[in-house]
C-alpha positions in Angstrom: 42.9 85.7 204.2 42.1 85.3 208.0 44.9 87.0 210.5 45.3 86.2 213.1 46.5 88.0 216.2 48.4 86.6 219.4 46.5 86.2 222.5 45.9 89.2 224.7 47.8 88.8 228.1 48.0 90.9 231.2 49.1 94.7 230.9 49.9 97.1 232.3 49.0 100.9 232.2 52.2 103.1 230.5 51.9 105.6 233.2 52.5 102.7 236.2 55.3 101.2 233.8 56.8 104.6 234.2 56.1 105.8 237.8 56.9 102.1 239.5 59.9 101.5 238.7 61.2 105.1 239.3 59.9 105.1 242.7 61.4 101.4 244.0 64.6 102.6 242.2 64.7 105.9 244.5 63.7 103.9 247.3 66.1 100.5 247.0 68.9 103.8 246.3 67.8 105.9 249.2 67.6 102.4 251.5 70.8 101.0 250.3 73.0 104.3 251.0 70.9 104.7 254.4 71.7 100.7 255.3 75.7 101.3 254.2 76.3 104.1 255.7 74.4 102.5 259.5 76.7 99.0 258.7 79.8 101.2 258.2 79.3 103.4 261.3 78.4 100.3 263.3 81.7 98.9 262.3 83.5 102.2 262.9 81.7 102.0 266.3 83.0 99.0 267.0 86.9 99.7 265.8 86.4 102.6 267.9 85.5 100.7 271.2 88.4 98.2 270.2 90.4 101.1 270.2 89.3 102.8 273.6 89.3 99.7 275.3 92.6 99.2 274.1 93.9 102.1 275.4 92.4 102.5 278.6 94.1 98.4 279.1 97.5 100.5 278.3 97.0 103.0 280.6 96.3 100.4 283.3 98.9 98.2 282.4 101.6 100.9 282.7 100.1 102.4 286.0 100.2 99.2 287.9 103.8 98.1 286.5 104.7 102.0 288.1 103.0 101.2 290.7 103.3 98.1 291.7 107.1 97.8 291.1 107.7 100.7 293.6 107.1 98.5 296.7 109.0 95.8 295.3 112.7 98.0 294.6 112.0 99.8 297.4 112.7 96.3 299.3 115.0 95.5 297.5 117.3 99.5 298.2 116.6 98.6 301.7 117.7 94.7 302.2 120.8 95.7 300.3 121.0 98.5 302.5 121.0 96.1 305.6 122.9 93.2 303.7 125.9 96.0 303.8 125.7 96.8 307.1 124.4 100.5 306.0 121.2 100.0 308.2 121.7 98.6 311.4 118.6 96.7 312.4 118.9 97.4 316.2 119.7 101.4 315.8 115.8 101.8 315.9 116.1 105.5 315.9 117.6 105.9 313.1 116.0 103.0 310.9 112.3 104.6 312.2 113.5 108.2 310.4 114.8 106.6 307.2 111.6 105.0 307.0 110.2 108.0 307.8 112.0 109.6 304.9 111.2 107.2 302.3 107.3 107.4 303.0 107.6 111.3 302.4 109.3 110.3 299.3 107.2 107.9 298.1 103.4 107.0 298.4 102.8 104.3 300.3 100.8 103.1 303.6 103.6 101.1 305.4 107.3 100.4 305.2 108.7 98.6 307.8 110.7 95.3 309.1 110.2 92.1 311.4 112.7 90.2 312.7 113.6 86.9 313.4 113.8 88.0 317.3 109.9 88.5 317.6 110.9 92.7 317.3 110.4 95.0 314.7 109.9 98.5 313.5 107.9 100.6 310.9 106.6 103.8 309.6 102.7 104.3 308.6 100.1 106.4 306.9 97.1 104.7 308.0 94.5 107.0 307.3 96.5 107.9 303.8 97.6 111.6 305.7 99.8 111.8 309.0 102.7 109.1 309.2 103.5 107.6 312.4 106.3 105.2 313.4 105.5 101.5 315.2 107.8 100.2 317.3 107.6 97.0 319.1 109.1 93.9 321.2 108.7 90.4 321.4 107.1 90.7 324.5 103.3 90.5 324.4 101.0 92.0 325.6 100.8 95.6 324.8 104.1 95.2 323.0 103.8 97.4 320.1 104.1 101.5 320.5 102.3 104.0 317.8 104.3 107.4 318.2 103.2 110.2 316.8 106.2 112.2 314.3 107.1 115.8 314.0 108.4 117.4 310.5 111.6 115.7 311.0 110.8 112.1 311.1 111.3 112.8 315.3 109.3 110.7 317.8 107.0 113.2 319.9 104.4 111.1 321.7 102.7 107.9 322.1 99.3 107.4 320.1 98.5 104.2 321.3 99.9 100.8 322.5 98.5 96.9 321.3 99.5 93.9 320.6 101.5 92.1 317.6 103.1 89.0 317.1 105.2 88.7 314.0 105.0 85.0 313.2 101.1 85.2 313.1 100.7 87.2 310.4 101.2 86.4 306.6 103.0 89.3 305.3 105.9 87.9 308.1 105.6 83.7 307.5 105.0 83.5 303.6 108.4 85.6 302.5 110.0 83.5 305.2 108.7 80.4 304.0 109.3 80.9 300.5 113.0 83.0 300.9 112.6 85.3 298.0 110.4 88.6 297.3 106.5 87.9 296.9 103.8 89.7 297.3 101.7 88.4 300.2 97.9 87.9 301.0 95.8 91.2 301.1 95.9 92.6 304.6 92.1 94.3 306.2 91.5 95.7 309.2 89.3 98.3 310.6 91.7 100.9 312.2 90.4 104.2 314.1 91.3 105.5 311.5 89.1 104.2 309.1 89.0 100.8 307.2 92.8 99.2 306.1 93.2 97.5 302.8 96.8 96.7 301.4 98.7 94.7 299.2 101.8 93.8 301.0 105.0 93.5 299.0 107.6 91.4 301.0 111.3 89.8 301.1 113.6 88.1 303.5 116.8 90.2 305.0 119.8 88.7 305.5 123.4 90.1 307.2 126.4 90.3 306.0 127.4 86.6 306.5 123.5 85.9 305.1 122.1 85.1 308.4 118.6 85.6 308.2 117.3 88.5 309.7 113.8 88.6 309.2 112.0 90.3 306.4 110.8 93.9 305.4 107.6 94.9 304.2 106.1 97.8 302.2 102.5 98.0 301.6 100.6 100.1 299.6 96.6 101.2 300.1 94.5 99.2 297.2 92.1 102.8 297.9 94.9 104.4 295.8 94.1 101.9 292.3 90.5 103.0 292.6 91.5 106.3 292.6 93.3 105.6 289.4 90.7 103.9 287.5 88.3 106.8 288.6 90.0 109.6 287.0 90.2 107.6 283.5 87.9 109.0 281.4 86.1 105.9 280.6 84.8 106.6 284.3 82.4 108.6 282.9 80.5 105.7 280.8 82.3 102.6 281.0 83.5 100.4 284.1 87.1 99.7 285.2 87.8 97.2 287.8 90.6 94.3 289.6 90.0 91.2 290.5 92.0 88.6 292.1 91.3 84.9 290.3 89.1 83.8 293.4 86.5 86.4 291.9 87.0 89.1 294.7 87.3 93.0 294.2 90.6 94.6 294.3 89.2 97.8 292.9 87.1 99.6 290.6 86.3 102.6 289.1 82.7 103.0 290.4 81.7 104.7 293.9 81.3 101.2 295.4 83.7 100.1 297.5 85.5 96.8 297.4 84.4 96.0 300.8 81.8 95.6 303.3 81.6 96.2 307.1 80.2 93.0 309.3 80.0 93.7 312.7 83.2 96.9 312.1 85.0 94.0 310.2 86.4 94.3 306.8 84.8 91.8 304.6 86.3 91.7 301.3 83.6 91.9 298.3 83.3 89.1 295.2 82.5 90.9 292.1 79.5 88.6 291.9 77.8 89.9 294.8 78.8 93.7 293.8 75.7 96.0 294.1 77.0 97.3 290.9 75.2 95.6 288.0 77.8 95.8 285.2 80.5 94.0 287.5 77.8 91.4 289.0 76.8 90.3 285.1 80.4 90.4 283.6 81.8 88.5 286.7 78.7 86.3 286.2 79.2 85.7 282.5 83.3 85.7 283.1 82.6 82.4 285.7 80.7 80.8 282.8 84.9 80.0 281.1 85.2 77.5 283.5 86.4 80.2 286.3 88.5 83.3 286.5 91.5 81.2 286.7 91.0 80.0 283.1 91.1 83.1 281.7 95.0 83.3 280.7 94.6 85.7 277.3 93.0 88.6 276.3 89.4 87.5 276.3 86.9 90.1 274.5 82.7 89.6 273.8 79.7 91.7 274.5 77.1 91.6 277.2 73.7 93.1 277.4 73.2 94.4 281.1 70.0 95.9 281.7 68.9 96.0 278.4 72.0 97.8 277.1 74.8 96.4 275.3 78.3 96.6 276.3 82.0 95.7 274.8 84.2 94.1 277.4 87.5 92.9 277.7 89.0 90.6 280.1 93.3 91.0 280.7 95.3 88.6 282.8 97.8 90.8 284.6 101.1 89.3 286.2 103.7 89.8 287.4 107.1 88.2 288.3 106.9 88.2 292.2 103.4 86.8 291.9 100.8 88.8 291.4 97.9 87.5 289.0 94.9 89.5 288.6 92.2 90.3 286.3 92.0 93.6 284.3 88.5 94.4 283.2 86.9 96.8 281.3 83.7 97.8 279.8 82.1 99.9 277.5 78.7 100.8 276.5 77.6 101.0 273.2 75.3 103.8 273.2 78.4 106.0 273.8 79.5 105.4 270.4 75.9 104.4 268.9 73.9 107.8 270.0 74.7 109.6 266.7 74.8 106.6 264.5 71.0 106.0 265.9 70.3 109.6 264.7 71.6 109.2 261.4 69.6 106.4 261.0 66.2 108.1 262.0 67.1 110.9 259.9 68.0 108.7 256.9 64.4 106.9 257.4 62.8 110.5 257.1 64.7 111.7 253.7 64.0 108.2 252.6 60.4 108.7 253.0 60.3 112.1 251.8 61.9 111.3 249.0 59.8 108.7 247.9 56.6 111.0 247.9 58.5 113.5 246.3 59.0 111.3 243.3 55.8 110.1 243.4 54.5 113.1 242.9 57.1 113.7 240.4 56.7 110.9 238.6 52.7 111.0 238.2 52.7 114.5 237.1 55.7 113.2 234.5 54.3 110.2 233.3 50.6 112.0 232.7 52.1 114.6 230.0 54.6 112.0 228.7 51.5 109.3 227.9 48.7 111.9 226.0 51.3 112.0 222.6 51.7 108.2 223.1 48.1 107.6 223.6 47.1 109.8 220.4 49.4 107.2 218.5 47.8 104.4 219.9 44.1 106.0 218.7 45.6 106.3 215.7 47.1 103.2 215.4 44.1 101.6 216.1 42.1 102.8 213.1 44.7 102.3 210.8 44.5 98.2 211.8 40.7 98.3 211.2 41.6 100.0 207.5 41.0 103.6 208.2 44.8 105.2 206.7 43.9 108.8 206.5 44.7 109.6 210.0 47.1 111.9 211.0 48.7 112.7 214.2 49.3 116.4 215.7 52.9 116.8 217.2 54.3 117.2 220.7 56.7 119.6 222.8 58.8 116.6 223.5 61.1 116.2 220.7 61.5 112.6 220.8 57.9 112.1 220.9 57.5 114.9 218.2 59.8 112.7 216.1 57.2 110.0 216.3 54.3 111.5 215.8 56.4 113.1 212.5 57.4 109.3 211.1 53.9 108.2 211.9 52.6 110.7 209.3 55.4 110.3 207.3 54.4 106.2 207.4 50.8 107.0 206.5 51.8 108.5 203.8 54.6 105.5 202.2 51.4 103.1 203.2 49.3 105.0 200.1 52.2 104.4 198.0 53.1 101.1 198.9 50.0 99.2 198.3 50.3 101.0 194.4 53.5 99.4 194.5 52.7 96.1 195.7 50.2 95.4 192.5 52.8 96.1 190.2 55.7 94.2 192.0 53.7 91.3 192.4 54.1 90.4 188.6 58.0 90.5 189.2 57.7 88.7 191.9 56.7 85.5 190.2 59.6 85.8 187.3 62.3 86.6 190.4 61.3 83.2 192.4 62.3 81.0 189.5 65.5 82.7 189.3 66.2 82.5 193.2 65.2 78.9 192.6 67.7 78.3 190.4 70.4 79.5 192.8 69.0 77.9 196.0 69.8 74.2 194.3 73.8 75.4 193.5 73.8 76.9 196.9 72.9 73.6 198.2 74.9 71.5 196.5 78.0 73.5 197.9 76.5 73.4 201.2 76.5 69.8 201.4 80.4 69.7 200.1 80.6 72.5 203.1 79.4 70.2 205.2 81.1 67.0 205.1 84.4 69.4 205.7 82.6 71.0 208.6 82.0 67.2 210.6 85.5 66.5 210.0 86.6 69.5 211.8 83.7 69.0 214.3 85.2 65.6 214.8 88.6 66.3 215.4 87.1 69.4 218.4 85.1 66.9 220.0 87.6 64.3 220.3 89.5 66.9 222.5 86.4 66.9 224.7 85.9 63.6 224.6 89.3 62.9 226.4 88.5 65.7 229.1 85.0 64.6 229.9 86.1 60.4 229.7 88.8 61.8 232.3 86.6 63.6 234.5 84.2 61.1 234.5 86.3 58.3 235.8 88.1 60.7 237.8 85.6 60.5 240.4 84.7 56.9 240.5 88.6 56.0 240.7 89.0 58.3 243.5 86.4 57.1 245.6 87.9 53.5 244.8 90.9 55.1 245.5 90.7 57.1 248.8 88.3 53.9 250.0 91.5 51.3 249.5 93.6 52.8 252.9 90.2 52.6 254.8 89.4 49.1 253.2 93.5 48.1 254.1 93.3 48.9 257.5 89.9 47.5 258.0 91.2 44.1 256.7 94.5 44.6 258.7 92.4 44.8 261.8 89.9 41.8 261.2 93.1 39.6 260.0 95.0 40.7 263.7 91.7 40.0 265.2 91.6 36.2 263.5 95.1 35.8 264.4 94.7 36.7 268.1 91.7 34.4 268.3 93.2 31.6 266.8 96.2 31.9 269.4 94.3 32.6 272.8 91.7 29.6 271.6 94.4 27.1 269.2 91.7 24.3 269.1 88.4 26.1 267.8 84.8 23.7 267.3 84.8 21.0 264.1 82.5 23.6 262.2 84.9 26.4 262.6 88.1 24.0 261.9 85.9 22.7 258.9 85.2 26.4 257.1 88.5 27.7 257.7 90.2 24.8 256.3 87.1 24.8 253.1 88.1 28.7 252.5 91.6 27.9 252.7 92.0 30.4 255.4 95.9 30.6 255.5 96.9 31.1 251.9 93.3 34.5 252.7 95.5 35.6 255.3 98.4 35.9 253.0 96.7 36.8 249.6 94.3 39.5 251.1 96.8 42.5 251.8 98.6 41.7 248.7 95.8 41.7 246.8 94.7 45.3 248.6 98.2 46.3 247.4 97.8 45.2 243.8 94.7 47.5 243.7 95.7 50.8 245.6 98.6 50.3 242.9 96.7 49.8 240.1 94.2 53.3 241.2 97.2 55.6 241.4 98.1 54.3 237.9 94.6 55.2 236.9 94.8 58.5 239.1 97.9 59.4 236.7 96.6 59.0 233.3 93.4 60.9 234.4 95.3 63.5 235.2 97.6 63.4 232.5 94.7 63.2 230.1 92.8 66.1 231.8 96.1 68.4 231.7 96.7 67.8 227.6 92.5 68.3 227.4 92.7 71.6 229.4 96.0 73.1 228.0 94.2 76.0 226.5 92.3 77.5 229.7 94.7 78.8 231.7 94.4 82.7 233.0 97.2 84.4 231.5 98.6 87.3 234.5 101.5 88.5 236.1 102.7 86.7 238.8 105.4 86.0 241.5 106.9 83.1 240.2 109.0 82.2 243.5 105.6 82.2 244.9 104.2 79.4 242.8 107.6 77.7 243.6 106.9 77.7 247.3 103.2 76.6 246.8 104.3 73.6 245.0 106.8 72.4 247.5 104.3 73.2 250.4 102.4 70.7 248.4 104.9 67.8 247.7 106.1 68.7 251.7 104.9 64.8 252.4 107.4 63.7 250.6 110.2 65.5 251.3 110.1 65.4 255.1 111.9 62.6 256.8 110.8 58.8 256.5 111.8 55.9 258.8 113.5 54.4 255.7 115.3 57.6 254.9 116.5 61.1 256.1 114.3 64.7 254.9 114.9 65.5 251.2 116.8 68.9 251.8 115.5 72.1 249.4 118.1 74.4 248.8 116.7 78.0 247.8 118.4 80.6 245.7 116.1 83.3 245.0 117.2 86.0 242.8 115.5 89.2 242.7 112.8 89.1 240.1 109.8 91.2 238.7 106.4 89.9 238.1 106.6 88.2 235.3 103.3 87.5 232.5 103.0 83.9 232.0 100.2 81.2 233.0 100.6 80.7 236.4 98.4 77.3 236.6 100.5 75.4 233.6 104.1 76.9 234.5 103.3 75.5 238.5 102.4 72.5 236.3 105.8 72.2 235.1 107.7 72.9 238.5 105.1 69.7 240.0 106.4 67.6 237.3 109.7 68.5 237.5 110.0 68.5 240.9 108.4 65.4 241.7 111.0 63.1 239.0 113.1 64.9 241.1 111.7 63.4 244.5 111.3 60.2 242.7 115.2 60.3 241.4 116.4 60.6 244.9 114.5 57.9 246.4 114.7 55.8 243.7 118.8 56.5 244.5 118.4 56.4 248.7 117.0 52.7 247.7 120.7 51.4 247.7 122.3 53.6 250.2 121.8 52.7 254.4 119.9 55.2 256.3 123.8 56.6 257.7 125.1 56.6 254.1 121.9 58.6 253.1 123.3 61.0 256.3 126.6 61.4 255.3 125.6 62.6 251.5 122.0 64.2 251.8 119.5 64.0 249.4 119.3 67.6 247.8 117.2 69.7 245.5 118.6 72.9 244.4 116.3 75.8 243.1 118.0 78.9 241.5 116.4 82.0 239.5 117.4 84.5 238.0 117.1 87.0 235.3 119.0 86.7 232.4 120.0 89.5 229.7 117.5 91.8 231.5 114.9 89.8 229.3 114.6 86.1 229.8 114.0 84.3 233.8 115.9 81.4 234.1 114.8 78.9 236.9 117.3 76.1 237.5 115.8 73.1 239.3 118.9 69.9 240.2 119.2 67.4 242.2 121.7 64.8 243.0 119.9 61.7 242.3 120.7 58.6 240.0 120.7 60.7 236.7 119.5 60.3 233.4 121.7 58.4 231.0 122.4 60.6 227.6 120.4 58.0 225.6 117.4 58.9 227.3 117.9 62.6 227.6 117.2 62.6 224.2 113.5 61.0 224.4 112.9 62.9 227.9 110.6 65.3 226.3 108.4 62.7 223.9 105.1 62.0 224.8 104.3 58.4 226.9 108.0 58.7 227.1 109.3 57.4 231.0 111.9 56.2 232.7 110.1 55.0 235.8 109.1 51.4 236.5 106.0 50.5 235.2 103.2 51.5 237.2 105.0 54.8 238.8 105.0 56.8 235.8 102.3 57.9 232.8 105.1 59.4 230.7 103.0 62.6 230.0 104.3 65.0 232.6 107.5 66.1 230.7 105.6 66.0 227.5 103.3 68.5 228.7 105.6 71.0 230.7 107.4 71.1 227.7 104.9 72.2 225.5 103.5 74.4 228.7 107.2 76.2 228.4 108.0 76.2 224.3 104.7 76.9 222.9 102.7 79.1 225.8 105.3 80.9 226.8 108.1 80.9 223.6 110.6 80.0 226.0 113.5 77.0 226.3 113.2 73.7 228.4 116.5 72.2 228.7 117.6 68.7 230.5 121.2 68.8 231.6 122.1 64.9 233.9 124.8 62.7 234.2 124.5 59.8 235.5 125.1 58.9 239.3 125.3 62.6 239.7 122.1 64.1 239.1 119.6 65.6 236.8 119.0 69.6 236.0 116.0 71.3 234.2 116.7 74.6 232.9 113.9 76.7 232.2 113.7 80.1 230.5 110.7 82.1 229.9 110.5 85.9 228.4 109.6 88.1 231.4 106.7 90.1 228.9 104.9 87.6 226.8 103.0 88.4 223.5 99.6 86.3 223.9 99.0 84.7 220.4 95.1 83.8 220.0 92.9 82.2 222.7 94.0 81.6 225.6 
């Protein structure tokens, strides 16, 4: 006899089967860990910039509401100060020293008052050290005197004299004009003392009968914030800075200044024209939302400046006297990326190492674990082309040592076997005829095994039958189905369109007259929607039995878990939520909740939220079935309800209670509520599966009781109780 031998197809050496695989293994390992561990510390990076930024937008925040609010109730002391007649406004003496006093108290640049009368008075630390008091009269010029103060708030000599008119200047006309605390434009000027720049907080003064006075003022140096967002300790790597929502610099935490001098005048700087890069390309990229002015909430992203990325965040700042500015801050990655970088270099080289290490390894391995193996092989060989005295020397590997042993031990059963064989052979022959024999009775009862088998067979795949028949017109009839509103309104607007033609042109040409009267284009008009009716109608009923079908098909494949039932409760009324909210035709369907306090309980969540959407849509159905003969104030006066109630009961069983006060179910019925195709519902609205089901969902899943409890004109009640731990029987 000829043997034959399958054909030979590409191989591969033992030793590469062995090394290969070990190395990609340490090297996908090695990679993956490396890759992790740079993802995870890139996302702790950025948590961490998140974080700082965060902060630094607190600390900020806080300083400028400090800050900020001290002009403001300082204002405030002093108009109420004058409003009582505790500050007289013409003792100029003493109104210079309590200004005096309060700017030792406090740090600001100017406190002072102008009145209505042209005059006014103030004290000043214009170059931020030595305070002076300003004292001037309506008459110009040379009306205003700069004296210089001993350590008592005194007058000692005059500094300088020039000239100031009270209703030219902002801080003066915008309280006045708006008669209530604001804070007014930012005031610049280039003093002797060096370069002015001040936010003026501002409010009208009043006497005791609330004659106007003027206003007072109290300004503080904008030098001051930048002094603040220096020392932050984001100074040291990120940027800080203000801007107004025209784009200009209020301050910032870099050594630029928000200002220029043009000819020794004070030119204020826009951000965009900052020689500082980071606030030129994030007041660059900020103008790209449609202006500063649209930025109203916290706005975060990152920017690449110069080639290096940074996180930045964008704050409106307000407040209630109105102030609206821009906090912005920035961050650079490589503050929080250096190490993470270095990880990743270092990971690359034990990657690499490790991979010629187990190369090495592995070649060295795979060399003494293939010479036993390829002795076998040799052996092997001659043993196919007849040679069976062949016998194999063992190995220090005791698996391999094993082998070699059970080869030799094979050679030897091979001599014995072939003596065997001879004298089987003649049994051989005598056994088939007796095996014969017993194959025939084995087949007979086979086929009578068989024909019980199909019948079973039969019985399964009419179960799958239903569910595929179901799913397969499912998605037809829903396309016909979700196509019918479209179709409606497309046939509502062509009929409006044929009805405004025919009444703007009454007397259309012979042909047109001719075809509408052939189509019979009045009784189309009328026919058409009804006929679009009939069908959307006719889909849901189709739509129902699907589903009904599918649910008694797929009864068996629900997930069996512990759950929250009151959660499966809410998801099913979020669900039916069109059809409880209010209607022209009739009020909201009110849900009234109570919500025991219940453990997880083991059930199938999928079939028991069945239930509650079957009960609770007869519900639905019940009460509009019932607001049908009521008037939309009747329906007011007695509100459609639905009342949902758990509990546990006995510390075993959960009860949930669903009632509502609709039309009822008559006794006679109540009896036949549960039976399959069973319904009470006109024909077309109602499949009469959906009890059918939850019932066997409740009494046969889940050993518990469904219970229907109505009377009629009333309302209707579906008790349901479940065990809170259930056995699973079988399959699920």
């Amino acid at each position: 006899m000829k043997t034959h031998y399958p054909s030979k197809s590409k191989a591969f050496p033992l030793q590469i089967v062995l090394v290969v695989p070990f190395l990609i293994q340490i090297f996908a390992a090695v990679s993956l860990v490396g890759y992790l561990s740079f993802k995870n510390g890139e996302r702790a990076v950025n948590d961490l910039a998140e974080q700082f930024i965060d902060r630094t937008t607190e600390v900020v925040d806080e300083h400028l509401k400090s800050y900020l609010s001290i002009p403001q109730s300082l204002n405030q002391i002093n108009a109420d100060a004058i409003h009582r007649e505790i500050l007289d406004v013409r003792d100029r003496q003493t109104l210079g020293k309590y200004f005096w006093d309060q700017m030792q108290a406090y740090d600001l640049t100017y406190i002072g008052i102008g009145l209505i009368t042209g005059e006014g008075l103030g004290a000043a630390r214009y170059d931020g050290k030595t305070i002076t008091i300003d004292d001037w009269t309506a008459k110009l010029p040379n009306n205003t005197f700069t004296y210089a103060t001993d350590n008592q708030g005194n007058r000692t000599q005059v500094n300088a004299r020039w000239d100031w008119n009270n209703f030219n200047e902002s801080w003066y006309t915008q309280p006045i004009a708006a008669g209530k605390p604001i804070w007014g434009k930012i005031v610049t000027a280039n003093f002797p003392t060096g370069p002015y720049i001040s936010a003026s907080a501002s409010r009208p003064i009043y006497d005791s009968q609330n004659r106007l006075l003027g206003m007072i003022a109290t300004d503080i140096h904008l030098s001051k914030l930048s002094d603040f967002l220096r020392s932050l300790n984001i100074s040291q790597s990120g940027e800080v800075f203000l801007l107004e929502r025209d784009g200009t610099l209020i301050a910032s935490s870099g050594t630029e200044k928000p200002f220029v001098l043009v000819n020794q005048k004070i030119r204020r700087l826009r951000a965009i024209d900052s020689s500082d890069p980071i606030i030129q390309n994030i007041a660059r990229h900020l103008q790209t939302f449609n202006g500063f002015k649209s930025i109203t909430q916290d706005t975060d992203f990152k920017l690449e400046v110069q080639g290096k990325r940074h996180f930045v965040d964008a704050i409106p700042w307000r407040d209630k006297y109105g102030l609206d500015w821009l906090v912005v801050v920035s961050v650079p990655e490589d503050t929080f990326m250096a190490q993470i970088n270095a990880n990743t270099r270092t990971t690359i080289a034990l990657c690499f190492g490790a991979l010629v290490i187990a190369s090495v390894m592995g070649v060295f391995t795979s060399h003494w674990i293939v010479r036993p193996i390829l002795r076998l092989n040799w052996a092997s060989k001659a043993m196919a082309s007849g040679n069976l005295d062949q016998q194999v020397e063992t190995s220090i590997i005791q698996e391999l040592n094993t082998l070699s042993n059970s080869f030799n031990q094979m050679v030897e059963q091979l001599h014995e076997s072939f003596t065997a064989l001879e004298k089987s052979k003649e049994k051989l022959e005598d056994r088939v005829e007796e095996r014969t024999t017993e194959l025939k009775n084995a087949l007979e009862e086979l086929q009578r095994t068989q024909s019980q088998v199909i019948q079973s067979e039969k019985m399964s795949s009419l179960g799958q039958l239903v569910a595929g028949v179901a799913h397969e017109i499912n998605n037809p009839v829903n396309f016909i189905h979700g196509n019918l509103v479209y179709v409606q309104e497309y046939t509502q607007d062509l009929l409006a369109f044929v009805q405004l033609y025919q009444h703007y042109n009454p007397n259309p040409a012979a042909e047109i007259q001719t075809l509408a009267e052939d189509i019979d284009l009045e009784f189309l008009q009328e026919d058409l929607p009804r006929m679009l009716s009939s069908m959307k109608v006719g889909t849901e009923r189709i739509c129902q039995i699907v589903l009904s079908l599918r649910n008694f098909s797929r009864i068996d494949e629900a997930e069996f878990k512990s759950v929250d039932i009151h959660e499966g409760i809410d998801s099913t009324l979020m669900i039916l939520q069109h059809r409880l909210k209010a209607k022209p035709e009739q009020p909201e369907i009110e849900v009234i909740k109570d919500y025991g306090t219940l453990p997880l309980v083991e059930c199938y969540a999928g079939q028991l939220n069945q239930v509650f959407m079957n009960i609770l849509v007869n519900a639905i159905d019940a009460l509009e079935e019932n607001n049908t003969k009521l008037t939309y104030k009747e329906i007011e006066e007695n509100p459609s309800q639905i009342k949902i109630r758990t509990s546990v009961v006995d510390s075993k069983w959960l009860e949930i209670a669903i009632a509502d006060n609709g039309v009822g179910i008559s006794k006679e019925f109540q009896q036949r509520i549960f039976d399959p195709f069973f319904t009470t519902k006109p024909v077309g609205k109602g499949t009469g599966m959906g009890m059918s089901i939850s019932y066997q969902i409740i009494t046969e899943k889940h050993d518990g009781k469904l219970e229907c409890f109505s009377t009629p004109g009333k309302g209707t009640e579906f008790i349901i109780q479940i065990p809170l731990q259930l056995k699973v029987h079988g399959v699920v």
